[in-house]
DSSP file (Angstrom, degrees, kcal/mol; ACC not computed):
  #  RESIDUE AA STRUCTURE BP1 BP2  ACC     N-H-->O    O-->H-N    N-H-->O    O-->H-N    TCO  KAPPA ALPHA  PHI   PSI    X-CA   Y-CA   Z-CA
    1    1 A X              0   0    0      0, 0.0     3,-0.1     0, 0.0   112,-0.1   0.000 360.0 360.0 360.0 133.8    6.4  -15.0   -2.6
    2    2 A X        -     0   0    0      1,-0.1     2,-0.1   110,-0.1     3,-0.1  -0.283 360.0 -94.8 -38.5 146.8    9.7  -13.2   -2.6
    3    3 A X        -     0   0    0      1,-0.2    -1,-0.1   109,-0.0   106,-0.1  -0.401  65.5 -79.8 -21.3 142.1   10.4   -9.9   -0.2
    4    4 A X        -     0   0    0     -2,-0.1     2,-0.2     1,-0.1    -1,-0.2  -0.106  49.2-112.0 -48.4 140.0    9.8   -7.1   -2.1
    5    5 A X     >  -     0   0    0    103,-0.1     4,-1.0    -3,-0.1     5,-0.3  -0.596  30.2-103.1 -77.7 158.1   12.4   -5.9   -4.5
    6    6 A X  H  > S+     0   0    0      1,-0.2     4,-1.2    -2,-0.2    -1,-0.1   0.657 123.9  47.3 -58.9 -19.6   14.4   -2.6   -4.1
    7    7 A X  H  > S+     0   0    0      2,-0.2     4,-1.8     1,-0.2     5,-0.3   0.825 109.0  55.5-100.0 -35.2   12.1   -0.7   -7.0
    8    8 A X  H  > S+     0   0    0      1,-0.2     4,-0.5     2,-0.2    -2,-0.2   0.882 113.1  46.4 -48.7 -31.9    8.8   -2.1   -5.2
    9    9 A X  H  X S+     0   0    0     -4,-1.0     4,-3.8     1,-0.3     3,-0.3   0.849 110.9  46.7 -66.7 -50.6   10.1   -0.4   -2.0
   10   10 A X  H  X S+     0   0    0     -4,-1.2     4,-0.6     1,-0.3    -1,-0.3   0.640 110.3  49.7 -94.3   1.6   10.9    2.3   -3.2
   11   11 A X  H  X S+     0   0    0     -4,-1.8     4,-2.6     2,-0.1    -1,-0.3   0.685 108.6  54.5 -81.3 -20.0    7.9    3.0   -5.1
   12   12 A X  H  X S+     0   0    0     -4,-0.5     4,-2.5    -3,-0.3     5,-0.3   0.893 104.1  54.4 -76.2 -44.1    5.9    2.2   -2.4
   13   13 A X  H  X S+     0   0    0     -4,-3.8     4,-2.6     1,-0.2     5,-0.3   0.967 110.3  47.2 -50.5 -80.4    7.8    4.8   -0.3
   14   14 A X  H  X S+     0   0    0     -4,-0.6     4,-2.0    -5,-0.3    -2,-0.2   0.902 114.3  47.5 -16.0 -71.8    7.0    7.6   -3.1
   15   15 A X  H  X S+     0   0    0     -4,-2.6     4,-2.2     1,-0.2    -1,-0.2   0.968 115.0  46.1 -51.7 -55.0    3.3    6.5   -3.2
   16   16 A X  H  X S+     0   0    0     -4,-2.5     4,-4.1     2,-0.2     5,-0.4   0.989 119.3  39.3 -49.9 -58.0    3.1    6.5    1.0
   17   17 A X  H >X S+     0   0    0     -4,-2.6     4,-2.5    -5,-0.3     3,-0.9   0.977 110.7  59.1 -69.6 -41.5    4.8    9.9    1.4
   18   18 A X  H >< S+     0   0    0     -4,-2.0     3,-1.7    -5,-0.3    -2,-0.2   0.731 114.6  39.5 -13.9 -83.9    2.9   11.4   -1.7
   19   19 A X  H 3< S+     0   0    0     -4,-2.2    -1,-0.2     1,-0.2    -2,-0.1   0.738 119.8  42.4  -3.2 -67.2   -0.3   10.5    0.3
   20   20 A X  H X< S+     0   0    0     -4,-4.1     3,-1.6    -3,-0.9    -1,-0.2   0.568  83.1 142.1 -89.3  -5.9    0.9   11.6    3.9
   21   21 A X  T << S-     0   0    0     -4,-2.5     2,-8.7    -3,-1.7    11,-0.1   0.305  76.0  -5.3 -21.2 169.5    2.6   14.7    2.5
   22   22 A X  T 3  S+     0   0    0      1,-0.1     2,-0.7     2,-0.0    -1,-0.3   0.312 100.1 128.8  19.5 -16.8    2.1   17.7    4.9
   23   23 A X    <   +     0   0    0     -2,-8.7    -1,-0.1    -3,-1.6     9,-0.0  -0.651  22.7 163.6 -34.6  77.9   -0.2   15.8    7.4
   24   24 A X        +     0   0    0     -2,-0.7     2,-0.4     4,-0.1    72,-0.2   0.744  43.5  87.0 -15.1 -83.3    0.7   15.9   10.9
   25   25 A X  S  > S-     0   0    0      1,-0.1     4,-2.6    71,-0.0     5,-0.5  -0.466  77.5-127.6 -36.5 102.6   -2.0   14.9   12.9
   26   26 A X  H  > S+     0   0    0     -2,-0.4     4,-3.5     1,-0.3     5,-0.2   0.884 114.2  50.0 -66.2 -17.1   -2.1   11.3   13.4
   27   27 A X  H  4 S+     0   0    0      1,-0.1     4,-0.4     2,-0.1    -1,-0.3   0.987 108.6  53.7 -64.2 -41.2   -5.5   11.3   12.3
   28   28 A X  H  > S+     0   0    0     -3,-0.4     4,-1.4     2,-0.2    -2,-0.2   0.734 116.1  41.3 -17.3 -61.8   -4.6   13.3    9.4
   29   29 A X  H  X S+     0   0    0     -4,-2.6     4,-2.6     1,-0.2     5,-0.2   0.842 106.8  52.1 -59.4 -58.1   -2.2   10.9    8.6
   30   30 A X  H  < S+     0   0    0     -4,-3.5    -2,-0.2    -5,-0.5    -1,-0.2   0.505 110.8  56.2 -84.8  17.1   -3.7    7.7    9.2
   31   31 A X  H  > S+     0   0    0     -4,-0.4     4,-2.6    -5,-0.2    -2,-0.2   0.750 107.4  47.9 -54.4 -72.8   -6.5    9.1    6.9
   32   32 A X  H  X S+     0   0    0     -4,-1.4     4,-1.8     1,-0.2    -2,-0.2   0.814 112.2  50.2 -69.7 -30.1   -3.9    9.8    4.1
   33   33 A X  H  X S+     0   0    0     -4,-2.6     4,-0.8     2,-0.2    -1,-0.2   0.887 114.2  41.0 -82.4 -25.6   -2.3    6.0    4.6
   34   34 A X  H  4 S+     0   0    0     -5,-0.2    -2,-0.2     2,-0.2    -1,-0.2   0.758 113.5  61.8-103.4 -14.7   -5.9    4.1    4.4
   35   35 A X  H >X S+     0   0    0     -4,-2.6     3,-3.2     3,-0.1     4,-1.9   0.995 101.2  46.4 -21.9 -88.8   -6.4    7.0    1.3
   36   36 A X  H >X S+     0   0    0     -4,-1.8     4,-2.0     1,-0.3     3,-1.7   0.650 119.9  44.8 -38.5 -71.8   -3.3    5.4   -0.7
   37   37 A X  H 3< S+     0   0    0     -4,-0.8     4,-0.4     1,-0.4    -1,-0.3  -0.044 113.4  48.8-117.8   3.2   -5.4    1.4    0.2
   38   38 A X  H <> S+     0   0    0     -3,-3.2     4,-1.8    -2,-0.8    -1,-0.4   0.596 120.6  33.2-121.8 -36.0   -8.6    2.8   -0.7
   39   39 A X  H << S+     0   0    0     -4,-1.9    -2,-0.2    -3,-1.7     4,-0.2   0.965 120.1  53.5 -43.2 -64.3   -6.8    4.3   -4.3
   40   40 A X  T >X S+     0   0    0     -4,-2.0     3,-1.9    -5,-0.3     4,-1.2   0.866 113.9  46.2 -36.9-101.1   -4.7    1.2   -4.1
   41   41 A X  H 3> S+     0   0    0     -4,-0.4     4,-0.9     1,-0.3    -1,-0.2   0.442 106.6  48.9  18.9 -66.3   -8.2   -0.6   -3.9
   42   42 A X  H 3< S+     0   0    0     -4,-1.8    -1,-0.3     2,-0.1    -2,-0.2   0.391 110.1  50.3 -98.2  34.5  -10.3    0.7   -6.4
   43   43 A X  H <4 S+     0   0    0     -3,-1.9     4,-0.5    -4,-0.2     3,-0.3   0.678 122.9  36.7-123.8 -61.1   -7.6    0.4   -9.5
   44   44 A X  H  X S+     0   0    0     -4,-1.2     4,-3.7     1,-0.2     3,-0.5   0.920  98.7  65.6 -63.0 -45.1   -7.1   -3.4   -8.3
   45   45 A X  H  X S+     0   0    0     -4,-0.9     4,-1.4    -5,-0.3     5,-0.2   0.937  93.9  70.2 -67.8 -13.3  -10.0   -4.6   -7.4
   46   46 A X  H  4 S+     0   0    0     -3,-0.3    -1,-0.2    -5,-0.2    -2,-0.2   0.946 113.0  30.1 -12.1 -79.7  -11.1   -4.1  -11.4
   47   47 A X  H  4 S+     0   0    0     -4,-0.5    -2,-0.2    -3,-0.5    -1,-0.2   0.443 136.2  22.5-108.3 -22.3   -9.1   -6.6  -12.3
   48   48 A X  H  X S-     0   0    0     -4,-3.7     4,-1.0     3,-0.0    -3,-0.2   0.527 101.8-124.8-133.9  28.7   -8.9   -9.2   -9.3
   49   49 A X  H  X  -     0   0    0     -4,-1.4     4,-0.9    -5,-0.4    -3,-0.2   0.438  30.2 -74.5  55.6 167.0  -12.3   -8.2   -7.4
   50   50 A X  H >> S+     0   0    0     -5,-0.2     4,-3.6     2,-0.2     3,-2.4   0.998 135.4  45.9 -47.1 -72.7  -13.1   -7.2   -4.0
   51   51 A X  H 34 S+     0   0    0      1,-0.2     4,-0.2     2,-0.2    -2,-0.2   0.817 111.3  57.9 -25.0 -57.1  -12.6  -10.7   -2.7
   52   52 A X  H 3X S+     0   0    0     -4,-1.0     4,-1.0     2,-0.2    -1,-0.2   0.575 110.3  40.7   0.2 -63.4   -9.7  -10.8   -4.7
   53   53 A X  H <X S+     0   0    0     -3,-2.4     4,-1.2    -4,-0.9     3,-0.5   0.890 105.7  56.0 -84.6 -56.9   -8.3   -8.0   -3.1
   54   54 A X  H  < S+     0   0    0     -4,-3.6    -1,-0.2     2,-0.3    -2,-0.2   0.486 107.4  54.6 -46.6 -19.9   -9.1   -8.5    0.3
   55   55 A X  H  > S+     0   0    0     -5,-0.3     4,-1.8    -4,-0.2    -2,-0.2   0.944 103.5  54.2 -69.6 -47.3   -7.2  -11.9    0.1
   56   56 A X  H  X S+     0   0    0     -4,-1.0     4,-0.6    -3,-0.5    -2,-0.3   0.854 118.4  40.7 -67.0 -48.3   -3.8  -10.1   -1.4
   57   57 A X  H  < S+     0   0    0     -4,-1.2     4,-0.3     1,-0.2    -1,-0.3   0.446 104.6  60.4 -95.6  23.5   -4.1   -7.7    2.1
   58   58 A X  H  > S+     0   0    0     -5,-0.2     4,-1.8    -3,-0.2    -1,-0.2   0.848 114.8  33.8 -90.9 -36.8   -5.0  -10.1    4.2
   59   59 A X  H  X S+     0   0    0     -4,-1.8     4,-0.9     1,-0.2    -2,-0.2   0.542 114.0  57.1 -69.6 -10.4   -1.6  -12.0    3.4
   60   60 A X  H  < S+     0   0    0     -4,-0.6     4,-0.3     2,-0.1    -1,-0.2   0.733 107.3  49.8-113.3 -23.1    0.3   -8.9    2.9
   61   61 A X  H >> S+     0   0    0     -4,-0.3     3,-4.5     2,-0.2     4,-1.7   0.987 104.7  58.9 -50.1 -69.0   -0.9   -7.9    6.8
   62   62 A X  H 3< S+     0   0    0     -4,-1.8    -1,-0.2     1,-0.3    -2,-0.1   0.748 115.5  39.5 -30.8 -49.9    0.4  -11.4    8.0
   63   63 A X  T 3< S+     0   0    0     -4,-0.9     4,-0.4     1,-0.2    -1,-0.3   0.482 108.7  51.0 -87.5  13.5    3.7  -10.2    6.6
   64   64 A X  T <> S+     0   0    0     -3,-4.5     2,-0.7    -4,-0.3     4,-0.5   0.550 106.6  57.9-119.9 -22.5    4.0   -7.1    7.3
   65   65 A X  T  < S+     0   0    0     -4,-1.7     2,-0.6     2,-0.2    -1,-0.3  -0.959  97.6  64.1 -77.4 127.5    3.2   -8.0   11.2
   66   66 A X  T  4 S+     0   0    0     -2,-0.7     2,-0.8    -3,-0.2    -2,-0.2  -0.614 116.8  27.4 163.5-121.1    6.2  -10.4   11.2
   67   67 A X  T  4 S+     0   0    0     -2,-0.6    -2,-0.2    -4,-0.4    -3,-0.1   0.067 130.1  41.4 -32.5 -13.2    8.7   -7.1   10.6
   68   68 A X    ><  +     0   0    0     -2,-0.8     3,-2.1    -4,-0.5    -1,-0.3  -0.390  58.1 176.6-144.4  49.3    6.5   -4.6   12.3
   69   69 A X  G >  S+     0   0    0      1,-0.2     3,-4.3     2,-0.2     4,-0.1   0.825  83.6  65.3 -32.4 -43.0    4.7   -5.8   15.8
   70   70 A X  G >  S+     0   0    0      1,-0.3     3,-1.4     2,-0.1     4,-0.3   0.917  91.9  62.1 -33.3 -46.4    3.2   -2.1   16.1
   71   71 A X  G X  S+     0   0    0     -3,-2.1     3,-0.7     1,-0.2    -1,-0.3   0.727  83.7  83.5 -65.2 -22.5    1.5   -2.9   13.3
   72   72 A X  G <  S+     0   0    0     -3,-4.3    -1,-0.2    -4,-0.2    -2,-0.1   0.648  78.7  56.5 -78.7   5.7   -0.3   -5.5   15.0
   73   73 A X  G <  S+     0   0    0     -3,-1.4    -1,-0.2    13,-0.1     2,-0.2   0.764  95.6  89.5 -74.4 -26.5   -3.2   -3.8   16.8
   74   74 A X    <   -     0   0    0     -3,-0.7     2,-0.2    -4,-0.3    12,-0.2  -0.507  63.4-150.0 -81.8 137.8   -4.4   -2.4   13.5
   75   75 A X        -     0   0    0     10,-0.4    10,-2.2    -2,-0.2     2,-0.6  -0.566   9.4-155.7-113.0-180.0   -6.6   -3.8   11.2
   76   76 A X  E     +A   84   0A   0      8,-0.2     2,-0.3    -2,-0.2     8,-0.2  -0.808  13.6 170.2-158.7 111.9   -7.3   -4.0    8.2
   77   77 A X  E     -A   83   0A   0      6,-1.9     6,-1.1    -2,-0.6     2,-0.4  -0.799  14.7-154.8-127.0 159.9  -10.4   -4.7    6.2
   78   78 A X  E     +A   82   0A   0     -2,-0.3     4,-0.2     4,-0.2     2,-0.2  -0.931  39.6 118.3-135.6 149.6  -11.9   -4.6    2.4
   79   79 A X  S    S-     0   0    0      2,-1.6   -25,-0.2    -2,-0.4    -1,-0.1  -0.262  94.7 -14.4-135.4-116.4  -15.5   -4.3    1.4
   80   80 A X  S    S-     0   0    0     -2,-0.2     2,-0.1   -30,-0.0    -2,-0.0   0.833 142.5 -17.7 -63.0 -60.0  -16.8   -1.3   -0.7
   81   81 A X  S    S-     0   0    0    -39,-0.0    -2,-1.6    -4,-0.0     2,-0.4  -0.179  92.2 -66.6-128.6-142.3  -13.6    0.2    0.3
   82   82 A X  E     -A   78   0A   0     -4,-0.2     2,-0.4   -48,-0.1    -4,-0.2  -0.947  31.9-149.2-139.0 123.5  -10.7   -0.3    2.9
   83   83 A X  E     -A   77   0A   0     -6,-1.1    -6,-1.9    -2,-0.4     2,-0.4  -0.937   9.7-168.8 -31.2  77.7  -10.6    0.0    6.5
   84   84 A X  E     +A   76   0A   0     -2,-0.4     2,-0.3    -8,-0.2    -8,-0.2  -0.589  17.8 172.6 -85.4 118.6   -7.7    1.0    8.7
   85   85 A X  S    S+     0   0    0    -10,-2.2   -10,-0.4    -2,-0.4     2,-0.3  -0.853  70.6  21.0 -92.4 162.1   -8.8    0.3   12.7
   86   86 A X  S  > S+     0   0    0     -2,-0.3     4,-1.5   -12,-0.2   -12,-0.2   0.024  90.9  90.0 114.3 -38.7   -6.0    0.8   14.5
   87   87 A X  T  4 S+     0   0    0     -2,-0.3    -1,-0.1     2,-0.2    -2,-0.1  -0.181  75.7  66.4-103.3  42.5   -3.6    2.8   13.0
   88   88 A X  T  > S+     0   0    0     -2,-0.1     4,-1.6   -59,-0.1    -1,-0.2   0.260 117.3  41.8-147.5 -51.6   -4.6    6.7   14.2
   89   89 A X  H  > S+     0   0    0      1,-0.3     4,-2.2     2,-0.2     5,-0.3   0.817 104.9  60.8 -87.0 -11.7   -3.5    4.9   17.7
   90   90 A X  H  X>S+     0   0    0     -4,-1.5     4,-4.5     2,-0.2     5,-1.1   0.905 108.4  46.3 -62.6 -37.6   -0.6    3.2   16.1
   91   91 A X  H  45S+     0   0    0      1,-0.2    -2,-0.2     2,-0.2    -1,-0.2   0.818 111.7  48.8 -74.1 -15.2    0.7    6.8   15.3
   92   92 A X  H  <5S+     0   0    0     -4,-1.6    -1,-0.2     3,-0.2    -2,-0.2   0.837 122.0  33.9 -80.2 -55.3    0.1    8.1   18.5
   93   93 A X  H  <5S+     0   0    0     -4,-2.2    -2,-0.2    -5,-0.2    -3,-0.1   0.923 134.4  25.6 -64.9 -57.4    1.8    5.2   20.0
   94   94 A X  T  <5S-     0   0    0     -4,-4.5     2,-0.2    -5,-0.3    -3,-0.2   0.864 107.1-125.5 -82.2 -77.9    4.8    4.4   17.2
   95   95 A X    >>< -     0   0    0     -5,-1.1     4,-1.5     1,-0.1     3,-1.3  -0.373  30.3 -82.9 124.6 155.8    4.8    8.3   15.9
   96   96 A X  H 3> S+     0   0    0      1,-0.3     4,-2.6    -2,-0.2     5,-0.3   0.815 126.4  58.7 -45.5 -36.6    4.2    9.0   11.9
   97   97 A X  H 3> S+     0   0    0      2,-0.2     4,-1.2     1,-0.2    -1,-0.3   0.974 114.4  34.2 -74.6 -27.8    7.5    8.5   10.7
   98   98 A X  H X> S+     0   0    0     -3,-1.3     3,-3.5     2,-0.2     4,-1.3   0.996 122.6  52.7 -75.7 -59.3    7.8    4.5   12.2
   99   99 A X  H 3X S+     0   0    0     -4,-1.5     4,-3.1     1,-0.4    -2,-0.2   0.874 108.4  50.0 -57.5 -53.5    3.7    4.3   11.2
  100  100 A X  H 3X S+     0   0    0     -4,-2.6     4,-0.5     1,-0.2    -1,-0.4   0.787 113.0  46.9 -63.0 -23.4    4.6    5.7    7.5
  101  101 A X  H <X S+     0   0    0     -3,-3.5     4,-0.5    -4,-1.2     3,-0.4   0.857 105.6  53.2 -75.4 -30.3    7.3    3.0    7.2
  102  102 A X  H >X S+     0   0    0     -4,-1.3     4,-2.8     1,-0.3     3,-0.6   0.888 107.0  58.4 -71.4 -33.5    5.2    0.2    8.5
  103  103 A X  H 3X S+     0   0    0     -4,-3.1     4,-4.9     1,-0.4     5,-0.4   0.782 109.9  44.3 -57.3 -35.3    2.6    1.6    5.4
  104  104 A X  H 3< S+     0   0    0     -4,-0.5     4,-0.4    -3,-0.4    -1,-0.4   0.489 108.6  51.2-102.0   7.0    5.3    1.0    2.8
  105  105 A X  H XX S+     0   0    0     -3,-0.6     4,-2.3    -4,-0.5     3,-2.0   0.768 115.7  48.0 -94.8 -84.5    6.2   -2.1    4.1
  106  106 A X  H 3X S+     0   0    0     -4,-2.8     4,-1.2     1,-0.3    -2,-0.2   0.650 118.8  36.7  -1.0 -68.2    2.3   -2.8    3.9
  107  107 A X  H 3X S+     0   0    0     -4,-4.9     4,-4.0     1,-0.2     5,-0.5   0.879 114.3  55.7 -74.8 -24.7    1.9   -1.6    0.6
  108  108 A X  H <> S+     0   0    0     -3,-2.0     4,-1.0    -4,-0.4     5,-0.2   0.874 108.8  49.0 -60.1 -36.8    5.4   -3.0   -0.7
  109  109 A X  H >X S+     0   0    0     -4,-2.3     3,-2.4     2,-0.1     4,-1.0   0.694 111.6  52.1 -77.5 -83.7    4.4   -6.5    0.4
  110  110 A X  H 3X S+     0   0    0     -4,-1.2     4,-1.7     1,-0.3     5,-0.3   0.674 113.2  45.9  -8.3 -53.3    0.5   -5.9   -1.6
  111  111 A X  H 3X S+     0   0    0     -4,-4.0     4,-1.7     1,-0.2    -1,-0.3   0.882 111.2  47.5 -85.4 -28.4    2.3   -5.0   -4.8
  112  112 A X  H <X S+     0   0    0     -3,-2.4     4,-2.3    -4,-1.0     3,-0.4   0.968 116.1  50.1 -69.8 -39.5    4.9   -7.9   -4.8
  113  113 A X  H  X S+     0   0    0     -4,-1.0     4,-2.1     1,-0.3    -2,-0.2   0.926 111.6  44.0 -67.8 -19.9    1.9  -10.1   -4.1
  114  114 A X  H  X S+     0   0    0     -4,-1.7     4,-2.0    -5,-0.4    -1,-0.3   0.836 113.2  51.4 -80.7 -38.9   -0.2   -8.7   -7.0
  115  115 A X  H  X S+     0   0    0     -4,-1.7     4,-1.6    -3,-0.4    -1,-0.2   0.951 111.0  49.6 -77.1 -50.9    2.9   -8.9   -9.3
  116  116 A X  H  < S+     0   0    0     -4,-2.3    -2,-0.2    -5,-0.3    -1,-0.2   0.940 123.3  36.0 -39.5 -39.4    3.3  -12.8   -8.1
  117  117 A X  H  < S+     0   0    0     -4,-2.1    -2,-0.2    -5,-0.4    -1,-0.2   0.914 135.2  11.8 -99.1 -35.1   -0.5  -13.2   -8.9
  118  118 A X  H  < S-     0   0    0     -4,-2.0     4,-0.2     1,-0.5     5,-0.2   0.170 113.6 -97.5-125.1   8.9   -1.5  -11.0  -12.2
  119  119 A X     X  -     0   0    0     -4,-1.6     4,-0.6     1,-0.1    -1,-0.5   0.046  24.5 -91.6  84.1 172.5    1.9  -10.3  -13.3
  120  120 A X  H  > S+     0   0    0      3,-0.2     4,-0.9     2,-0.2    21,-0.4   0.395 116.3  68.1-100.8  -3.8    4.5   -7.1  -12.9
  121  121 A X  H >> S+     0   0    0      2,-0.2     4,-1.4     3,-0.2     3,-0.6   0.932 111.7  24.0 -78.0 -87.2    3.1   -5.7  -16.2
  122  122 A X  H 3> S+     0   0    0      1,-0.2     4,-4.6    -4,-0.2     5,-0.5   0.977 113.2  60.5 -49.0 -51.2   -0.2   -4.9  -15.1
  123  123 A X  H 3X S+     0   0    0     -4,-0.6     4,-0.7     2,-0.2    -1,-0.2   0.785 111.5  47.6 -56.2 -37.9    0.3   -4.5  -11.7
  124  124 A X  H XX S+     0   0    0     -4,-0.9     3,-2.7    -3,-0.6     4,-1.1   0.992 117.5  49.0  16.6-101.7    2.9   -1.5  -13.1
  125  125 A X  H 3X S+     0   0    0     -4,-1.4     4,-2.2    16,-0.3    -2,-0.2   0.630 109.4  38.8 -13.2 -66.9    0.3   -0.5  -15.1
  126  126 A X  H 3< S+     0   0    0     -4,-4.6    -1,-0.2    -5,-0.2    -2,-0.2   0.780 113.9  60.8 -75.0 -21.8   -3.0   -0.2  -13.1
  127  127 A X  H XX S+     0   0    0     -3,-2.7     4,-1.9    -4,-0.7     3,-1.8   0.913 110.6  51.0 -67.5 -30.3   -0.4    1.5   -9.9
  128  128 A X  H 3< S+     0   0    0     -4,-1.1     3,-0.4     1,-0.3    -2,-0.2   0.952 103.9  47.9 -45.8 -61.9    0.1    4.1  -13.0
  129  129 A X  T 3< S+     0   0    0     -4,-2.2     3,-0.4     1,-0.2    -1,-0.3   0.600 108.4  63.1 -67.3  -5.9   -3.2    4.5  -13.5
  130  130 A X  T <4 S+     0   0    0     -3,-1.8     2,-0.4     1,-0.3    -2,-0.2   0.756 120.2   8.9 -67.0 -55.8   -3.4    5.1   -9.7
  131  131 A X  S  < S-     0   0    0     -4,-1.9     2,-0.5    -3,-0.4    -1,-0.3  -0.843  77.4-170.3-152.3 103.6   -1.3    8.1   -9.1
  132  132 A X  S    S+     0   0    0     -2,-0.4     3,-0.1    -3,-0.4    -3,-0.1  -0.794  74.1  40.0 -89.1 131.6   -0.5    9.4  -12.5
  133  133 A X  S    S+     0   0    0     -2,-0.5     2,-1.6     1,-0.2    -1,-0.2   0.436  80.7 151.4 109.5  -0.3    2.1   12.3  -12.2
  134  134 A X        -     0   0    0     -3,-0.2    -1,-0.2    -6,-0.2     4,-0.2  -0.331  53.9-112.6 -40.8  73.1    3.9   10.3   -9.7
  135  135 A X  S    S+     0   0    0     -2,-1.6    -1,-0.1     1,-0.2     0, 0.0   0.161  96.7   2.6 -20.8 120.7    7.7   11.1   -9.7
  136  136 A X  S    S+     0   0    0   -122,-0.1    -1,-0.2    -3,-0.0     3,-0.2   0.945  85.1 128.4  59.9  54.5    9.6    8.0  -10.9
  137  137 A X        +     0   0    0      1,-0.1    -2,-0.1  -123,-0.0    -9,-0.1   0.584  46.7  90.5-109.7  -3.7    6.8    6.2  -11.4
  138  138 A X        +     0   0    0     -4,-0.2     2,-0.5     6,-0.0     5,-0.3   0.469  69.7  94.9 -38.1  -9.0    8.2    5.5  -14.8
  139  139 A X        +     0   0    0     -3,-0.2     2,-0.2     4,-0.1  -128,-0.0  -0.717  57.7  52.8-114.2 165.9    9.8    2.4  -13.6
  140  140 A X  S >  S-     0   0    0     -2,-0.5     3,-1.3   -16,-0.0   -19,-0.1  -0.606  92.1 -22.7 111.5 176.0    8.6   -0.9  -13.8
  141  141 A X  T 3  S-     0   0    0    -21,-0.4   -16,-0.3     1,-0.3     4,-0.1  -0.233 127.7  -0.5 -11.0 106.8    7.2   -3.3  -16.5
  142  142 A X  T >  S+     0   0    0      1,-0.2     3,-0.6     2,-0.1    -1,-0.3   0.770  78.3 153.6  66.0  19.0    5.8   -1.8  -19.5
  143  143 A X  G X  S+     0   0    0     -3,-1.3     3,-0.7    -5,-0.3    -1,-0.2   0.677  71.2  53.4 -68.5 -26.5    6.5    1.7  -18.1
  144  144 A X  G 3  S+     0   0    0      1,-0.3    -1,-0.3     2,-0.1    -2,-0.1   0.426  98.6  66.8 -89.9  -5.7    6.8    3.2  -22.0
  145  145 A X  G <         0   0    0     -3,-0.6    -1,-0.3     1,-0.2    -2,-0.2   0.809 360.0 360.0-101.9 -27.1    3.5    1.8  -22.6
  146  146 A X    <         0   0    0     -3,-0.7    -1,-0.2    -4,-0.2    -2,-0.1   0.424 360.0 360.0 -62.1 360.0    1.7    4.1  -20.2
């Protein structure tokens, strides 16, 4: 897999502050980031299961700890839903604004892996169907088709 491209980034950024808007509190916050992974979650896992799913963030952790060490006391786990440990004390520790980059790096690596694996079409698609009304979420693959 590639690094994320500049429109993956920067959609992922959109989706993360969307989330963390007005949130403060690092509980608040890390609340609103395992929110977006739980959204994230039940829009993918559709199409590539639970298992699936949980494989694509277990690899997208592994890289996202390589660029972000904070990130490595927090975990990160998929069932029913998704599980942030870790990251309440990451914010406390890092503070929101480093914690909220480390999230788009998180989610930025998940959506390049999901475009490597099911294509950039869908994977477009089903983030659409994810948070519709998104500002610039028009871009991507097959953006006129939503």
């Amino acid at each position: 897999m590639s690094a994320p491209d500049a429109r993956t980034r920067a959609l992922s950024r959109r989706i993360i502050e969307h989330e963390i808007a007005g949130r403060e509190a690092p509980a608040e916050v890390a609340a609103a980031i395992e929110g977006a992974f739980r959204r994230l979650y039940k829009v993918m896992s559709t199409v590539i299961g639970p298992i699936g799913f949980q494989a694509v963030v277990t690899r997208a952790v592994h890289l996202t700890r390589r660029v972000s060490p904070g990130f490595n006391a927090c975990n990160v786990t998929c069932g029913d839903t998704v599980v942030m440990t870790g990251m309440s004390e990451m914010i406390e520790r890092e503070g929101a604004a480093e914690a909220g980059a480390t999230a788009v790096v998180l989610l930025a690596n998940v959506i390049a892996l999901l475009c490597s694996f099911i294509g950039e079409d869908l994977t477009f698609r089903l983030l659409r169907r994810g948070w519709t009304g998104l500002a610039g979420q028009g871009e991507g693959p097959g953006a006129e088709e939503a």
